[in-house]
Gaussian input, Z-matrix of N, CA and C with variables (Angstrom, degrees):
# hf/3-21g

backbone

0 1
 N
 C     1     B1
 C     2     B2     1     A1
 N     3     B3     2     A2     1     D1
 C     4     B4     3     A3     2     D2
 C     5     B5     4     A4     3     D3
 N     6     B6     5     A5     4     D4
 C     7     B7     6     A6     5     D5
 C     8     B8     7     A7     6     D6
 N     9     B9     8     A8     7     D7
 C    10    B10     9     A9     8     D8
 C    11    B11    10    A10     9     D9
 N    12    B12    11    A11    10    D10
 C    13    B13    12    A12    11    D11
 C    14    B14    13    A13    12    D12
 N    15    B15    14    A14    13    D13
 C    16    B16    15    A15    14    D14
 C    17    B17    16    A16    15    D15
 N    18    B18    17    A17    16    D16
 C    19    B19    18    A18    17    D17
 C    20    B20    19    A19    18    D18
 N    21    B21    20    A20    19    D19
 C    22    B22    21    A21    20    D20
 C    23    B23    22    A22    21    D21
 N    24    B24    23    A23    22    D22
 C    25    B25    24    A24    23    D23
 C    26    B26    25    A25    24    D24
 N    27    B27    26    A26    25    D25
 C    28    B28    27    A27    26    D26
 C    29    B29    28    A28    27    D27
 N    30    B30    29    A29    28    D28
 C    31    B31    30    A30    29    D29
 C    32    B32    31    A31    30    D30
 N    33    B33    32    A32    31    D31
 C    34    B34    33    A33    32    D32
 C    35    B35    34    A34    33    D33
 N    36    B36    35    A35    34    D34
 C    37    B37    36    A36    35    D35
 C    38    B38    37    A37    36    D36
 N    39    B39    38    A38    37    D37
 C    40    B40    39    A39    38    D38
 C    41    B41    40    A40    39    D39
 N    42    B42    41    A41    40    D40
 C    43    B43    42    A42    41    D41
 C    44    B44    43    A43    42    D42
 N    45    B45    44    A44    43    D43
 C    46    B46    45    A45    44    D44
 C    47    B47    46    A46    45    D45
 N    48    B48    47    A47    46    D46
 C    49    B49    48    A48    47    D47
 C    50    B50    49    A49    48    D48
 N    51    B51    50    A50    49    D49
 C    52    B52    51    A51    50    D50
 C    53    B53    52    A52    51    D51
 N    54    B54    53    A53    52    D52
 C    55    B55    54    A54    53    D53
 C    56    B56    55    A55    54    D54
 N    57    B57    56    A56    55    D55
 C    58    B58    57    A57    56    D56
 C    59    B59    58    A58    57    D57
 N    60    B60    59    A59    58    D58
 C    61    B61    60    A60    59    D59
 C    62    B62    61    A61    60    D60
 N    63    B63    62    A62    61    D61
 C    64    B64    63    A63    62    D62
 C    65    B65    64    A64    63    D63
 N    66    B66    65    A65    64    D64
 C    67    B67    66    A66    65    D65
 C    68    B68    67    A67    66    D66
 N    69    B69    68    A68    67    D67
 C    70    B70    69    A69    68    D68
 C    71    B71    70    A70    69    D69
 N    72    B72    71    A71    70    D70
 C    73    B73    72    A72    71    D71
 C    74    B74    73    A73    72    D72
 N    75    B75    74    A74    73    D73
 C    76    B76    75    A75    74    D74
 C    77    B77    76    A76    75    D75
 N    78    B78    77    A77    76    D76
 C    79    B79    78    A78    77    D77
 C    80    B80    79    A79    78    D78
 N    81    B81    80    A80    79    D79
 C    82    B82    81    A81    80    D80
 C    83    B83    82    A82    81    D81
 N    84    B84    83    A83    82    D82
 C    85    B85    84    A84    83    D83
 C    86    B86    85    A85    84    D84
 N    87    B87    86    A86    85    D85
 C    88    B88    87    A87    86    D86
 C    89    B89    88    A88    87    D87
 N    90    B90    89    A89    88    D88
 C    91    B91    90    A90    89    D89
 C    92    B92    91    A91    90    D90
 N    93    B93    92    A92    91    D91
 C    94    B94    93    A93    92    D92
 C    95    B95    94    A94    93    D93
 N    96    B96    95    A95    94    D94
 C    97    B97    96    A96    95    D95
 C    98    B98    97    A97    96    D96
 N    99    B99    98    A98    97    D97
 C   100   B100    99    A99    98    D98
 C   101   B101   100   A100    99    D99
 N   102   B102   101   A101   100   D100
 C   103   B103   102   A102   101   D101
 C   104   B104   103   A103   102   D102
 N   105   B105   104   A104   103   D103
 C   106   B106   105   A105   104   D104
 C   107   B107   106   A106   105   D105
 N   108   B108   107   A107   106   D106
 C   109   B109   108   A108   107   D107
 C   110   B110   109   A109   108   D108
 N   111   B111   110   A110   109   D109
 C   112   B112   111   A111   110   D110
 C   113   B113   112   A112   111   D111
 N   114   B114   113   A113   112   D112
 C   115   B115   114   A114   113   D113
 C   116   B116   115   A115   114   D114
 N   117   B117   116   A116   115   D115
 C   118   B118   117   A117   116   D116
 C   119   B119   118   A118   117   D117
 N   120   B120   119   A119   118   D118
 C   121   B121   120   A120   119   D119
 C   122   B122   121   A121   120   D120
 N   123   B123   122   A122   121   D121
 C   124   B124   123   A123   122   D122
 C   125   B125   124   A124   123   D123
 N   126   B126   125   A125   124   D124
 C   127   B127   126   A126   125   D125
 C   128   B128   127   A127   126   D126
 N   129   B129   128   A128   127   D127
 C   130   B130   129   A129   128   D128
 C   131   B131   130   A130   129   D129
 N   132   B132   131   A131   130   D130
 C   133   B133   132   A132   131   D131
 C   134   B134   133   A133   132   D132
 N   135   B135   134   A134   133   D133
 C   136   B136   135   A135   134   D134
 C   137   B137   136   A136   135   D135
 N   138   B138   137   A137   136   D136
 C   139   B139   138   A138   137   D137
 C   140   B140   139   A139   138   D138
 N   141   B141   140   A140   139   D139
 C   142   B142   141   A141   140   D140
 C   143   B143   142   A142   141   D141
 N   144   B144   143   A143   142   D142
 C   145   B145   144   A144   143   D143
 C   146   B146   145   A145   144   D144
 N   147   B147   146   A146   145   D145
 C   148   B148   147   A147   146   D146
 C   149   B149   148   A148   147   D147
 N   150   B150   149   A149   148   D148
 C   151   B151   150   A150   149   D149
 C   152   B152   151   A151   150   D150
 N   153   B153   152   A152   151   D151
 C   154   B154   153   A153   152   D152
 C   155   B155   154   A154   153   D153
 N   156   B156   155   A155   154   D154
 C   157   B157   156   A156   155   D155
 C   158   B158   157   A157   156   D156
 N   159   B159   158   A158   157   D157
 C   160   B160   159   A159   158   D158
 C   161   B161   160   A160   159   D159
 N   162   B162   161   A161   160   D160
 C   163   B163   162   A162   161   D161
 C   164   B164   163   A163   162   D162
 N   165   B165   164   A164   163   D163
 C   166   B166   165   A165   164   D164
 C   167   B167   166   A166   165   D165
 N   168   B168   167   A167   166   D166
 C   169   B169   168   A168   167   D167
 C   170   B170   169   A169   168   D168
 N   171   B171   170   A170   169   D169
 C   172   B172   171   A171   170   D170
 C   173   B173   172   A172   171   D171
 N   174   B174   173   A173   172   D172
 C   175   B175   174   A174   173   D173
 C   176   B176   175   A175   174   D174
 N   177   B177   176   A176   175   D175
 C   178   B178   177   A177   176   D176
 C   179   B179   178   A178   177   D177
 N   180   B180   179   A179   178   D178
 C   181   B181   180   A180   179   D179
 C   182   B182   181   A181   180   D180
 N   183   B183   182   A182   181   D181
 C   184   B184   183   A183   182   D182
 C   185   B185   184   A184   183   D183
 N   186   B186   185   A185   184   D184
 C   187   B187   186   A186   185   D185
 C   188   B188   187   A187   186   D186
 N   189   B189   188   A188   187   D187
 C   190   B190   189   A189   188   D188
 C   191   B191   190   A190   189   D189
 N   192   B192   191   A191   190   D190
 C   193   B193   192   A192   191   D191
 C   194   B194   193   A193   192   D192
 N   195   B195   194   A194   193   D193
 C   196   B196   195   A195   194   D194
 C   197   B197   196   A196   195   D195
 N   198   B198   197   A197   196   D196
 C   199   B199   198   A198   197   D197
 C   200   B200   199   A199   198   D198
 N   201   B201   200   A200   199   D199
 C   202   B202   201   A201   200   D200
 C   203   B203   202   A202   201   D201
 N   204   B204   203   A203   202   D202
 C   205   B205   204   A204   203   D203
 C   206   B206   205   A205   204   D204
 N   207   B207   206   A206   205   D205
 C   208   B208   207   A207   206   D206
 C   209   B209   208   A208   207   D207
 N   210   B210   209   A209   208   D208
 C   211   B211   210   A210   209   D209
 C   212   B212   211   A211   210   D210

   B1=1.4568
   B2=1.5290
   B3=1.4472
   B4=1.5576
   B5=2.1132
   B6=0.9932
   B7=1.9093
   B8=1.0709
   B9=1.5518
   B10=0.7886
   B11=1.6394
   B12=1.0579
   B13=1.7686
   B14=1.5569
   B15=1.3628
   B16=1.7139
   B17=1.7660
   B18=1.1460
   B19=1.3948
   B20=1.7264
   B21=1.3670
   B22=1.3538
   B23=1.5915
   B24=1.5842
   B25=1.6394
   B26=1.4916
   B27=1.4801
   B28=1.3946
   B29=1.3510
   B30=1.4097
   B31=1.7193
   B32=1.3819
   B33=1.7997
   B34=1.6131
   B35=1.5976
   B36=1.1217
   B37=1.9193
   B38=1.6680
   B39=1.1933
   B40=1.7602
   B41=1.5667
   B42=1.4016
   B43=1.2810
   B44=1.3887
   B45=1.0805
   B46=1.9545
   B47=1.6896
   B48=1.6427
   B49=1.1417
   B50=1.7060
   B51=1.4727
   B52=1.2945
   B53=1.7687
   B54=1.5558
   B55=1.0879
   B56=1.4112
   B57=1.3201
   B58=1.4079
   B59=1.5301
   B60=1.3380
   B61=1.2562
   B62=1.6404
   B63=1.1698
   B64=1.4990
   B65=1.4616
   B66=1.2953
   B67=1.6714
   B68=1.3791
   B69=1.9910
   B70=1.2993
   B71=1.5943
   B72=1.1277
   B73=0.8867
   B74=1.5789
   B75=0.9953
   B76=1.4916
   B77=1.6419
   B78=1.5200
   B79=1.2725
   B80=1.3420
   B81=1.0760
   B82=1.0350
   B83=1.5397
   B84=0.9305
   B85=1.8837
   B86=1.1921
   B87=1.0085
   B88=1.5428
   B89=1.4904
   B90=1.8439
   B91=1.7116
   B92=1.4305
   B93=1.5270
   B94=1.5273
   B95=1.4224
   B96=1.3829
   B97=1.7151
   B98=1.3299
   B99=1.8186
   B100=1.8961
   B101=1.4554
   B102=1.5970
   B103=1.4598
   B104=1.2270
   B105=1.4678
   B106=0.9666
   B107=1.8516
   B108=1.1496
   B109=1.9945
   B110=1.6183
   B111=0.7840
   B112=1.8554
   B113=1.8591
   B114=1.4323
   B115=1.7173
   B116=1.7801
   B117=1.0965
   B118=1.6032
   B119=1.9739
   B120=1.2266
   B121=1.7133
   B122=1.2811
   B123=1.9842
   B124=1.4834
   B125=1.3825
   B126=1.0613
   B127=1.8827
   B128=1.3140
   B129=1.4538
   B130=1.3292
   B131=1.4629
   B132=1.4932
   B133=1.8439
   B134=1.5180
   B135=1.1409
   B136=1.6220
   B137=1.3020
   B138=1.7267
   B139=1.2700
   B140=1.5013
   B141=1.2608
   B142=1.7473
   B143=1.5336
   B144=1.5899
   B145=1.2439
   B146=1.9463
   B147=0.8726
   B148=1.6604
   B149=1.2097
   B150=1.2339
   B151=1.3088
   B152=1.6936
   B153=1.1299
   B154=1.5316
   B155=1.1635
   B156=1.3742
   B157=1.6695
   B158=0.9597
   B159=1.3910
   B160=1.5916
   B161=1.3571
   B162=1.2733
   B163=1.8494
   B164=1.2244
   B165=1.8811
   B166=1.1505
   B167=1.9694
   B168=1.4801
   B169=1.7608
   B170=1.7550
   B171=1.0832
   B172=1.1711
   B173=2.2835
   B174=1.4355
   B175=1.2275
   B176=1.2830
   B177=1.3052
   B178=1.2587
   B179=1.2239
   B180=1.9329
   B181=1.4180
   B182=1.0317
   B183=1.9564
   B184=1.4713
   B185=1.6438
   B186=1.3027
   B187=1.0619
   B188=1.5756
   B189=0.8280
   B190=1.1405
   B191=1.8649
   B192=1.9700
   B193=1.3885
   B194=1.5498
   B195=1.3348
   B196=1.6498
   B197=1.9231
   B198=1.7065
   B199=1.7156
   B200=1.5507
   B201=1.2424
   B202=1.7883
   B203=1.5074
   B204=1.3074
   B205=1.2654
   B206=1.9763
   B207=1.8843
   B208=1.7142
   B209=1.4695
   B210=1.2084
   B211=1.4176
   B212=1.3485
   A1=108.99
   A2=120.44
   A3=141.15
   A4=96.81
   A5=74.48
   A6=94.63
   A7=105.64
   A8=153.36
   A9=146.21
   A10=116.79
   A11=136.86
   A12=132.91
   A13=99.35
   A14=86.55
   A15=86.33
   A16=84.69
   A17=119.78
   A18=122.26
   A19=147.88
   A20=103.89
   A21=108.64
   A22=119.78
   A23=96.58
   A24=91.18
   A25=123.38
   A26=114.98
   A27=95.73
   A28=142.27
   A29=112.87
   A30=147.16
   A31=103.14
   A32=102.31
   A33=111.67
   A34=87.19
   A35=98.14
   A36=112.76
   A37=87.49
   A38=131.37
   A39=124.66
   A40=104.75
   A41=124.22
   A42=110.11
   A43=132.62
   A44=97.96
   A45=113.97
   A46=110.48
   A47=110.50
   A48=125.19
   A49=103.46
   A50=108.85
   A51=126.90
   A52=94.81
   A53=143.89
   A54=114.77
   A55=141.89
   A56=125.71
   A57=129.84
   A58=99.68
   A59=139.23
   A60=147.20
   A61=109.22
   A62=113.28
   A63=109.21
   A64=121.90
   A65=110.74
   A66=120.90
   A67=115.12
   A68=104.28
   A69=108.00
   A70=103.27
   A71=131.37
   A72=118.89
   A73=150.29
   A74=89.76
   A75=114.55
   A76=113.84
   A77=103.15
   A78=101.54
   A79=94.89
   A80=168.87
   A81=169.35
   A82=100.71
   A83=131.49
   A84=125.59
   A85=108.44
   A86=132.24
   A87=152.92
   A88=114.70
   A89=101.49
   A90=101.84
   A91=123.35
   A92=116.68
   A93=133.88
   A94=83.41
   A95=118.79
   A96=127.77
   A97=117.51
   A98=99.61
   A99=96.74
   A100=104.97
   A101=135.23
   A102=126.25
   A103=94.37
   A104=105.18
   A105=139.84
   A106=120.87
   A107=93.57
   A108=115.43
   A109=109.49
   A110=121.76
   A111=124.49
   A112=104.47
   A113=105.29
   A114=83.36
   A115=110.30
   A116=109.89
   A117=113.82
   A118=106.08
   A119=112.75
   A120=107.02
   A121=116.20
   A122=119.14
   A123=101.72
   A124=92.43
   A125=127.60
   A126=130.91
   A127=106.62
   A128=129.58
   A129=128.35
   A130=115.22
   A131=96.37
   A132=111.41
   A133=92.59
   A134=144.41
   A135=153.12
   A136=97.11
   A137=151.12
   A138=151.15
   A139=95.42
   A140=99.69
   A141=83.88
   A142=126.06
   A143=110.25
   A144=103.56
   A145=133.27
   A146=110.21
   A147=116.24
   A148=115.59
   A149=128.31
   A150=152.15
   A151=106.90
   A152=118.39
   A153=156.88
   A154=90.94
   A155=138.50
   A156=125.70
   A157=122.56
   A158=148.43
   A159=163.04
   A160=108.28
   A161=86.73
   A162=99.77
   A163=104.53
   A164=125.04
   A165=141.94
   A166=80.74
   A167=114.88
   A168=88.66
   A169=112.97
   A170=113.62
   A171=107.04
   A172=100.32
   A173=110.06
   A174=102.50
   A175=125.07
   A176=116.48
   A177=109.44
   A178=126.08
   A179=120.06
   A180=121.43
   A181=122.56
   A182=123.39
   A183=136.24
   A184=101.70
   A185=127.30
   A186=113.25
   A187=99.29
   A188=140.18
   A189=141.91
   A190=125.78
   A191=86.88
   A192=103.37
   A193=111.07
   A194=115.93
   A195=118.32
   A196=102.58
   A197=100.44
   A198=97.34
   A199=112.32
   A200=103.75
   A201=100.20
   A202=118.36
   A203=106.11
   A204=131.04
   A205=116.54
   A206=76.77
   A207=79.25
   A208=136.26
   A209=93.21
   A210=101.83
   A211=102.46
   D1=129.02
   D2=154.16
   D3=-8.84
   D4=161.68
   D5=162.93
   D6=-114.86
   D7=114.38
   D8=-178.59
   D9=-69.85
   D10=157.86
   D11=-166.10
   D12=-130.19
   D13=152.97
   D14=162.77
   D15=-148.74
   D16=84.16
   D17=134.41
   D18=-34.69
   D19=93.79
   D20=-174.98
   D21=-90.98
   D22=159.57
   D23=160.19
   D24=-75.00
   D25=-22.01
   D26=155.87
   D27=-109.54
   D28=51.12
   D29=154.22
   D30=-63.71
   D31=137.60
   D32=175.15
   D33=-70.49
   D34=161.97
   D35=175.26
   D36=-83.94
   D37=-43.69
   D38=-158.78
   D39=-100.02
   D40=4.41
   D41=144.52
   D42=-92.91
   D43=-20.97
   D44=177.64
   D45=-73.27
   D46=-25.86
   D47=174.97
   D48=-61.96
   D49=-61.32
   D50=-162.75
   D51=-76.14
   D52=-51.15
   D53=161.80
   D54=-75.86
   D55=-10.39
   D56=158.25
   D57=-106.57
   D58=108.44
   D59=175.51
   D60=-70.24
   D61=-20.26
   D62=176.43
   D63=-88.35
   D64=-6.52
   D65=176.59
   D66=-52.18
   D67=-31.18
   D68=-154.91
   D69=-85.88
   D70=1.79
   D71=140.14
   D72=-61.87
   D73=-16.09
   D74=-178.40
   D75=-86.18
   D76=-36.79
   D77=177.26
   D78=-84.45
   D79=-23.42
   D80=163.06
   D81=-54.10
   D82=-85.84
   D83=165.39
   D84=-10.08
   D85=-43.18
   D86=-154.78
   D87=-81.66
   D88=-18.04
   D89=-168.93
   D90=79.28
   D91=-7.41
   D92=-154.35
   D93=-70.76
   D94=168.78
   D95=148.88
   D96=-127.89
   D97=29.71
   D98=-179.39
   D99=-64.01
   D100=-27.32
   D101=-173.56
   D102=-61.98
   D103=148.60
   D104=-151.47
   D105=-1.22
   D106=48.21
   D107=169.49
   D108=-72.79
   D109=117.68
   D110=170.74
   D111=-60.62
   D112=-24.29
   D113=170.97
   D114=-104.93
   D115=-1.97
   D116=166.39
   D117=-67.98
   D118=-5.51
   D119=159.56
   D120=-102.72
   D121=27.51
   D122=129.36
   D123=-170.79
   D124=27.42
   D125=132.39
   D126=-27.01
   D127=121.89
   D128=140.17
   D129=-77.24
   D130=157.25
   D131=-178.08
   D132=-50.35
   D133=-77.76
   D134=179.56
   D135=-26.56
   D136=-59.95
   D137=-162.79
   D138=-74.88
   D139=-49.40
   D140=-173.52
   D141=-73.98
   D142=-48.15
   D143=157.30
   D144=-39.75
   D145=-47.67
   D146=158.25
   D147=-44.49
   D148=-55.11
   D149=176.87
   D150=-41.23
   D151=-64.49
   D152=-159.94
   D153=-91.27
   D154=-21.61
   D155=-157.58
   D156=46.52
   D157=54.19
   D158=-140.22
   D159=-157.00
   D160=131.43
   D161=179.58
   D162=-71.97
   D163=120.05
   D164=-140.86
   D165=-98.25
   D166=-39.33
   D167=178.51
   D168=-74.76
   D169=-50.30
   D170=-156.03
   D171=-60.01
   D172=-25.80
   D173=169.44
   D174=-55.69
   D175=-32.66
   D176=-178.44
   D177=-108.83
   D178=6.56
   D179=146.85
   D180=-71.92
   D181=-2.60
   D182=175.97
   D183=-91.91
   D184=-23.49
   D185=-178.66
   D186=-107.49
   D187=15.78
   D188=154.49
   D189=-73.39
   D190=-58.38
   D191=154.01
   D192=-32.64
   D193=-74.45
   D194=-155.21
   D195=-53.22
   D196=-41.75
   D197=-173.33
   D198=-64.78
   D199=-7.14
   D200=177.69
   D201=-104.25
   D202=-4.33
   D203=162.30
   D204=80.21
   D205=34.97
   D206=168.19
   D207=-94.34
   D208=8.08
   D209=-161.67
   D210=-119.08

């Protein structure tokens, strides 16, 4: 069985990467360049999305998607 997630806006983007490994795809979909970014080790999802100009919900019902393994 899945791990279930609860993804926040104030989650580092590069730990959520490093515990759901499939997110990083998503940020990658996304255009993001937090992989392997030196400030994606303490960017929150909310900083970066702003950052990125990205709709901070729909990002993180996509990374949610990936931790449940729908995507």
């Amino acid at each position: 069985m899945k791990e279930l997630s609860s993804i926040g806006p104030d989650m580092v983007v590069d730990e959520i990467m490093r515990k759901w490994p499939a997110t990083v795809a998503v940020v990658l979909s996304y255009r993001m360049l937090c992989v392997g970014c030196p400030i994606g080790t303490f960017h929150t999802v909310a900083e970066a999305c702003r950052e990125h100009r990205i709709d901070e919900t729909l990002f993180i019902l996509d990374l949610e998607s990936a931790v449940r393994g729908e995507r």
